[in-house]
VEXBASE-207668 format. One line per 2 residues: number of its first residue (from 1); their letters; for each residue x, y, z of N, C-alpha, C. Coordinates in steps of 0.001 Angstrom, whole numbers, plus 500000, padded with zeros to 6 digits. Layout:
N
NUM> A> X Y Z X Y Z X Y Z  ...
***
This chain:
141
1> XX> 500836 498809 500000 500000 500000 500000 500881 501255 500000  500087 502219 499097 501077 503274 499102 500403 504614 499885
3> XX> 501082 505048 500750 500162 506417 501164 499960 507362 500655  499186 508035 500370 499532 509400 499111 498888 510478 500271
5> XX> 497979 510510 501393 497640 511158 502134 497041 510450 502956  497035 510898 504574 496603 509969 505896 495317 509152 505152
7> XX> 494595 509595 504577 493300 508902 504366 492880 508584 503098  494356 508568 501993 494229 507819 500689 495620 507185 500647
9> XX> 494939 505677 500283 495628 504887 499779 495874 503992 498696  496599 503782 497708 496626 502628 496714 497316 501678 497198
11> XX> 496974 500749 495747 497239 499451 496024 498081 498945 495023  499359 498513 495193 500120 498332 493784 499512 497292 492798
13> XX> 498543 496815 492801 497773 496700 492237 497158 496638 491017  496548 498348 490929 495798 499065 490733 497113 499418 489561
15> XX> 498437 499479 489987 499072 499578 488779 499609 498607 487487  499992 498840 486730 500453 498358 485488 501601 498567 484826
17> XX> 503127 497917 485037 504162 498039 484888 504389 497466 483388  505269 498097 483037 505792 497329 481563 506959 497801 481370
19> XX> 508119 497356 481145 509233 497598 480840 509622 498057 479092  510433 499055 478730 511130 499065 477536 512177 500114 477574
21> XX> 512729 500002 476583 513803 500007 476230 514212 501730 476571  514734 502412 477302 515311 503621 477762 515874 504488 476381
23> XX> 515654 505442 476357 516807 506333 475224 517898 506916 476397  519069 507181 475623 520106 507925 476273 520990 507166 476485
25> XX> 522103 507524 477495 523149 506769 477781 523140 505871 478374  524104 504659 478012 523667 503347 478562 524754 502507 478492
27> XX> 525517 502607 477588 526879 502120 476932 526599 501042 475899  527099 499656 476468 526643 498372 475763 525178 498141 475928
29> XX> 524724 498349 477447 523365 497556 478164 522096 498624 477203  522755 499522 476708 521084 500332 475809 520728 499293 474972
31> XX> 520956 498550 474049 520196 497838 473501 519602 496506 473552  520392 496330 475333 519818 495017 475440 518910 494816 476479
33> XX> 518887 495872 477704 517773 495880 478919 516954 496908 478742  515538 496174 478935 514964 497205 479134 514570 497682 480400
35> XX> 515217 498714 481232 514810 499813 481710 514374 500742 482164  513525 501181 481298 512768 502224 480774 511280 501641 481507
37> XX> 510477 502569 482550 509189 502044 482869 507878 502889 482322  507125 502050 482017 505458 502976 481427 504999 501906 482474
39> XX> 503940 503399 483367 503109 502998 484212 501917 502966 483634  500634 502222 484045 499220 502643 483421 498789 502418 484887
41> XX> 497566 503497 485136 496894 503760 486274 495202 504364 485891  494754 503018 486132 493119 503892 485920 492487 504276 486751
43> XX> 492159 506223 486520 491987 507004 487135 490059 506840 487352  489626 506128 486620 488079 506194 486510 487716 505031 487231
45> XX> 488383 503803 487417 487398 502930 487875 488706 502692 489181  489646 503588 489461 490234 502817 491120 489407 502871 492068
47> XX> 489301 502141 492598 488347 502133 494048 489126 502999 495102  490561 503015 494792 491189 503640 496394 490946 505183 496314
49> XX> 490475 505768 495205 490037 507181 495220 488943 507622 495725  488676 508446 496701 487530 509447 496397 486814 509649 495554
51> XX> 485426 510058 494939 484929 510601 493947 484982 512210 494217  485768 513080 495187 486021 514471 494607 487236 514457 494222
53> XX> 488041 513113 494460 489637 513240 494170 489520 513038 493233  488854 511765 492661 489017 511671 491376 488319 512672 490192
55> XX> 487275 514080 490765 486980 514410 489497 487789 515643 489348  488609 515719 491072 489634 516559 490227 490736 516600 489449
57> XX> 491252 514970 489994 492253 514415 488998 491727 514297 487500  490791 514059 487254 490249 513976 485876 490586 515041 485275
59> XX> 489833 516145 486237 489948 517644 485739 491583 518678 485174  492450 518119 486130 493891 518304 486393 494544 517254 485043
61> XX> 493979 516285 484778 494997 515587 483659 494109 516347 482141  493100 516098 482523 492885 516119 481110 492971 516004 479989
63> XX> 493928 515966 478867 494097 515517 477683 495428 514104 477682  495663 514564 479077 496500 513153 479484 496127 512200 479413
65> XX> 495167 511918 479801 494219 510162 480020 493867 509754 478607  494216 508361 478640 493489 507270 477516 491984 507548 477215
67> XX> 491187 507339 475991 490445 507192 476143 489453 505970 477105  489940 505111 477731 489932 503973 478606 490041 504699 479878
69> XX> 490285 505980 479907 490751 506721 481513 491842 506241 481884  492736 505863 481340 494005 505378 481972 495118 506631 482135
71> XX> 495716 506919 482748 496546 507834 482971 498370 506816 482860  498911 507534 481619 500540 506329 481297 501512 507348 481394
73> XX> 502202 506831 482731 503284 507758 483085 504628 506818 482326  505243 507487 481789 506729 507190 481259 508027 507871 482152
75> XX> 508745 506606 483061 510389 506840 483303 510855 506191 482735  512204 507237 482306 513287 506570 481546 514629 507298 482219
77> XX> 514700 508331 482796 515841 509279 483515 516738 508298 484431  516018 506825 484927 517352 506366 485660 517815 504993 484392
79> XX> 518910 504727 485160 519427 503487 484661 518991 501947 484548  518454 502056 486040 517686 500724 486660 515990 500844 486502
81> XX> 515707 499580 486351 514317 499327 486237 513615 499968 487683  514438 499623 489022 513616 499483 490098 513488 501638 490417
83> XX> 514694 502155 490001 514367 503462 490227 513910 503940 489114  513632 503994 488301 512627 504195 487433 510932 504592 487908
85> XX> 510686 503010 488206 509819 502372 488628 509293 503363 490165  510288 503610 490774 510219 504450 491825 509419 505887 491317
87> XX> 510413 506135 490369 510121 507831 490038 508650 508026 489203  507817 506696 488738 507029 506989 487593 506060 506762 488949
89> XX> 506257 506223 490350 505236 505886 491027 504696 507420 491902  506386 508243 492359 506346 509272 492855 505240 509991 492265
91> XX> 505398 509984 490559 505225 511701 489770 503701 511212 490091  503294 509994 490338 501371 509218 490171 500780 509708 491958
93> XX> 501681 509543 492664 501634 510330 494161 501294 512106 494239  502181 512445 493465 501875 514075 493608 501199 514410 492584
95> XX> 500489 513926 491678 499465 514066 490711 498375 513946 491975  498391 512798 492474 496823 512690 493340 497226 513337 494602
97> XX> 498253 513722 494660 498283 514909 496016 497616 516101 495852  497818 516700 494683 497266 518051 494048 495960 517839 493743
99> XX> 495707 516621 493256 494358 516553 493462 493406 516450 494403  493986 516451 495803 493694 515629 496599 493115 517003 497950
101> XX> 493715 518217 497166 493785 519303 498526 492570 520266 497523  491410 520392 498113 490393 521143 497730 490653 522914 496962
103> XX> 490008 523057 496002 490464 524268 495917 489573 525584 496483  490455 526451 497464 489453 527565 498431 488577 528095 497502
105> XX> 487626 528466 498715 486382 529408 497957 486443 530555 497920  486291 531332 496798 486174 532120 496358 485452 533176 497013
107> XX> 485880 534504 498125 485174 534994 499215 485052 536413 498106  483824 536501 497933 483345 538588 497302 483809 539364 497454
109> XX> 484491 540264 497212 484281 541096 497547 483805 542779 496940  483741 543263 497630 483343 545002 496444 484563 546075 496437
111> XX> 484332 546485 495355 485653 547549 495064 485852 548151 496578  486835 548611 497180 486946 550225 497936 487004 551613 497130
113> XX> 486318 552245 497993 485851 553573 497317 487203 554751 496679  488198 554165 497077 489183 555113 496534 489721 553890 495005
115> XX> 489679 552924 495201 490084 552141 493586 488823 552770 492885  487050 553054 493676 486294 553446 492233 486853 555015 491837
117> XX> 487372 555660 492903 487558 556835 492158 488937 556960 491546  490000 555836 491272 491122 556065 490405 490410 555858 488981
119> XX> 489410 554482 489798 489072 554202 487941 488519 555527 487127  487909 556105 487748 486686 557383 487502 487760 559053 486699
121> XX> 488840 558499 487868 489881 559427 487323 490696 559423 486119  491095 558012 485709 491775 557510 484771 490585 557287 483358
123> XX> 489117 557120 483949 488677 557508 482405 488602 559075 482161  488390 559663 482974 488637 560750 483209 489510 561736 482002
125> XX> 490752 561036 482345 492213 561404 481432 492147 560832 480226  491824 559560 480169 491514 558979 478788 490461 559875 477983
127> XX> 489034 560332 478356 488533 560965 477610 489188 562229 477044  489669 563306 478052 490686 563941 477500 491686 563856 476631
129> XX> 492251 562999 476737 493427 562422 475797 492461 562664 473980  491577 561663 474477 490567 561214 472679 490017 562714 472383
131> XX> 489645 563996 473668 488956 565304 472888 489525 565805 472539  491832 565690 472802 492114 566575 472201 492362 565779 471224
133> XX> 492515 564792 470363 492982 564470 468978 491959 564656 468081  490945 565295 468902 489988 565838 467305 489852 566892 466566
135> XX> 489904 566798 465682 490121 568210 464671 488973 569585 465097  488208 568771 465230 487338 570035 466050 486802 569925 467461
137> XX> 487440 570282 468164 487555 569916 469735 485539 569987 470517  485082 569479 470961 483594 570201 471430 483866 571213 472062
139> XX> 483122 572469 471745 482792 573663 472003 483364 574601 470748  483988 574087 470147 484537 574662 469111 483866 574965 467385
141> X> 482513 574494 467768 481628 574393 466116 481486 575604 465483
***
């Protein structure tokens, strides 16, 4: 079980490992181990989620996910399968961390009376600005 917060947990499970082949440096072993980890994690039917976690994770990946809802994280930055494997599990942790912390509400409020009178002032100057670039100024007919 993995903790992602006191009161969410997965289940390794729930994931889907597959190994291939890494780009980058490697020496001899690049073309013969693979490496390289793609995670698959379905974000629509895990049970260890919430349904507000998950519709914000939905919301937060968005064009990321499979049409299947699968969310496929790719490591390839280490050498070894097992840290790899580590880092593609991390980046699936702080994806549902961020999803995981509500976003505040939005509290009203109304202008203060000295921002309405900059605004009031500044069209103020703007209209001025536009009466003098006219060829015949008003009052001038």
């Amino acid at each position: 079980m993995i903790e992602i917060t006191p009161d969410i947990f997965l289940d390794e499970i729930e994931m889907k490992f597959t190994f291939i082949r890494s780009p980058g440096p490697g020496g001899q072993n690049v073309n013969k181990v693979a490496t390289g980890v793609q995670m698959r994690f379905n974000v629509v039917d895990s049970p260890s989620l919430p349904e507000a976690v998950r519709k914000r994770l939905l919301a937060l990946l968005g064009k990321k996910l499979t049409l299947a809802g699968e969310l496929v994280i790719r490591a390839t930055q280490y050498r070894t399968q097992n840290r790899n494997k580590q880092a593609a599990i991390s980046r699936l942790v702080l994806l549902i961390q961020q999803a995981a912390v509500p976003p505040k509400k939005r509290k009203k409020t109304k202008p203060t009376l000295a921002s309405k009178e900059r605004r009031l002032e500044k069209k103020k100057l703007h209209a001025k600005n536009k009466s003098l670039r006219q060829k015949n100024p008003k009052g001038d007919h």
